[in-house]
C-alpha positions in Angstrom: 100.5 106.0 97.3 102.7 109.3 96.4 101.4 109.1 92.8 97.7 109.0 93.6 98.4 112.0 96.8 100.2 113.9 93.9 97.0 113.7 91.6 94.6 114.3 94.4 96.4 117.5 94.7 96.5 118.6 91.1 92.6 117.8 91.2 92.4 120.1 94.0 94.4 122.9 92.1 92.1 122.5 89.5 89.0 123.0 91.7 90.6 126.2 93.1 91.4 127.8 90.1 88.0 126.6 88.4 86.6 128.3 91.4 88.7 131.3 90.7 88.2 131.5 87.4 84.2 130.8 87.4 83.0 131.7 91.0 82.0 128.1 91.5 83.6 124.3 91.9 84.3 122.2 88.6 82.7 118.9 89.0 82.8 117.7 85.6 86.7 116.1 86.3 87.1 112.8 88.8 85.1 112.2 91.9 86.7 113.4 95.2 87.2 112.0 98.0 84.6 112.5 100.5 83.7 111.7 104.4 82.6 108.2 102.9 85.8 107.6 101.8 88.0 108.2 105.0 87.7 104.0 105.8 89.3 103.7 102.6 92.3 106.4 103.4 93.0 104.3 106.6 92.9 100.9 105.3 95.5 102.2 102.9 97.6 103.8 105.6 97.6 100.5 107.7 98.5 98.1 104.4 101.6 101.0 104.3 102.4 99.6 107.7 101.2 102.7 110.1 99.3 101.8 112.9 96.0 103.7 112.9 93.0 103.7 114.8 89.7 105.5 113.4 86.8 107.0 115.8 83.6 108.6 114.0 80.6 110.2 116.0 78.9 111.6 113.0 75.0 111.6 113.4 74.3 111.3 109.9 77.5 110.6 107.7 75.5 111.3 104.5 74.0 114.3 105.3 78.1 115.4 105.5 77.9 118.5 102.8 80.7 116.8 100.0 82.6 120.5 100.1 83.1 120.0 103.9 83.3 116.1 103.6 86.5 116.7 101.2 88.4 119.4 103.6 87.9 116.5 106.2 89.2 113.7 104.1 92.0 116.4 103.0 92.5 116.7 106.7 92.9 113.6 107.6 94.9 112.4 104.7 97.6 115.2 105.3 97.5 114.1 109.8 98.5 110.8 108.1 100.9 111.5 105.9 102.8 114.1 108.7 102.7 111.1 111.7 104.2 108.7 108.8 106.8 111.4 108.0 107.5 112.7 111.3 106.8 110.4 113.7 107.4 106.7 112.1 105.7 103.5 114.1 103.6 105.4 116.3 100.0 104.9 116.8 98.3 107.4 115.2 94.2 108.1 116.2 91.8 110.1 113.6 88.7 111.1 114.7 86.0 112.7 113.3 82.7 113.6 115.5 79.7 116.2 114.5 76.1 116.9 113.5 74.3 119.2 111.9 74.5 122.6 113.3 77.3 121.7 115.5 79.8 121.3 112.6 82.2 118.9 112.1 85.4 118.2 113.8 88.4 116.4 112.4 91.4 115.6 114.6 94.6 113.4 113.4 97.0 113.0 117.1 99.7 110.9 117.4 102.6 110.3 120.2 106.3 111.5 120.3 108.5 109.6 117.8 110.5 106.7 119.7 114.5 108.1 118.8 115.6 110.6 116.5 113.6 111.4 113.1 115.7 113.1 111.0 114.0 116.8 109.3 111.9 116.4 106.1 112.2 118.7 103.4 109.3 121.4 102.6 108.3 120.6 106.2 105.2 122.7 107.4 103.9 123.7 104.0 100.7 121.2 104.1 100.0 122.4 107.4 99.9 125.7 105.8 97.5 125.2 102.7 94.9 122.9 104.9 94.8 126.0 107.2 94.2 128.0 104.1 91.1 125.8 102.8 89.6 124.9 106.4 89.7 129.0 106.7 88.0 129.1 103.1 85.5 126.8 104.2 84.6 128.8 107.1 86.5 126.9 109.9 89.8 126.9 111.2 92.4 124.4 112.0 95.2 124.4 114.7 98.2 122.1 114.8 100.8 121.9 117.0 102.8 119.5 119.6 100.4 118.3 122.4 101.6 118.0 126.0 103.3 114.6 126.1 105.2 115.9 123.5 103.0 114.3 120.4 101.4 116.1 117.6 97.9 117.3 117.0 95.9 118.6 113.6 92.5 119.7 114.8 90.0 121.6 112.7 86.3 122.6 112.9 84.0 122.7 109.9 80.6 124.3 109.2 77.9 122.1 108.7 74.8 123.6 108.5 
């Protein structure tokens, strides 16, 4: 599971700086990971033991630009792999609910830890680039502890 996040994240280093370099995306390398494949990310999160529960209002899943599809999957997959760092054998919900015009809204939530979780290194820094590419996208994500002392990742997307 660290081995494919690790090359999911060269791929999207090499999308940014094909971007960079040519003004648009590279798709010639490997297919990303899209809206359609967020069942996928959490039936792999639950066989790694986590406890996840998946809600999707999306009117029309396929209609799901990939570019905005990917920052959700993106989303999502970094919501899992902070409750599963940070807060260890809690319940963790996604959800993901939008339409066409209304944009598209990804939220990862889950509880207070039971106990003490000891720090993690390079804490935060995630956090910090999936603000960066909701922002690039033309949304915006906030994170932050929730009132009953969980945790929250919440972004909007365009989807027009």
């Amino acid at each position: 599971m660290i081995r494919e996040s690790a090359h999911e994240a060269l791929q999207d280093l090499r999308e940014i700086i094909g971007v960079l370099r040519a003004g648009e995306a590279d798709d010639a390398g490997r297919p990303q990971p899209t809206l359609a494949a967020l069942d996928t990310l959490v039936a792999e999160a639950r066989e790694a033991g986590m406890k996840v529960f998946l809600h999707r209002d999306v009117t029309d899943p396929a209609a799901v630009p990939s570019s905005v599809g990917r920052t959700a999957y993106r989303i999502a997959q970094e919501g899992l792999t902070n409750a599963r760092k940070h807060a260890p054998g809690t319940e963790v919900t996604v959800s993901v609910a939008g339409a066409p015009g209304d944009g598209l809204t990804v939220s990862v939530r889950n509880p207070p830890p039971e106990g003490e979780v000891p720090p993690v290194p390079g804490s935060g820094q995630g956090l910090i680039g999936l603000t960066e590419r909701a922002t690039l996208a033309g949304g915006r994500l906030e994170h932050g502890p929730t009132p009953d002392g969980g945790f929250e990742v919440r972004a909007w997307l365009p989807w027009s």
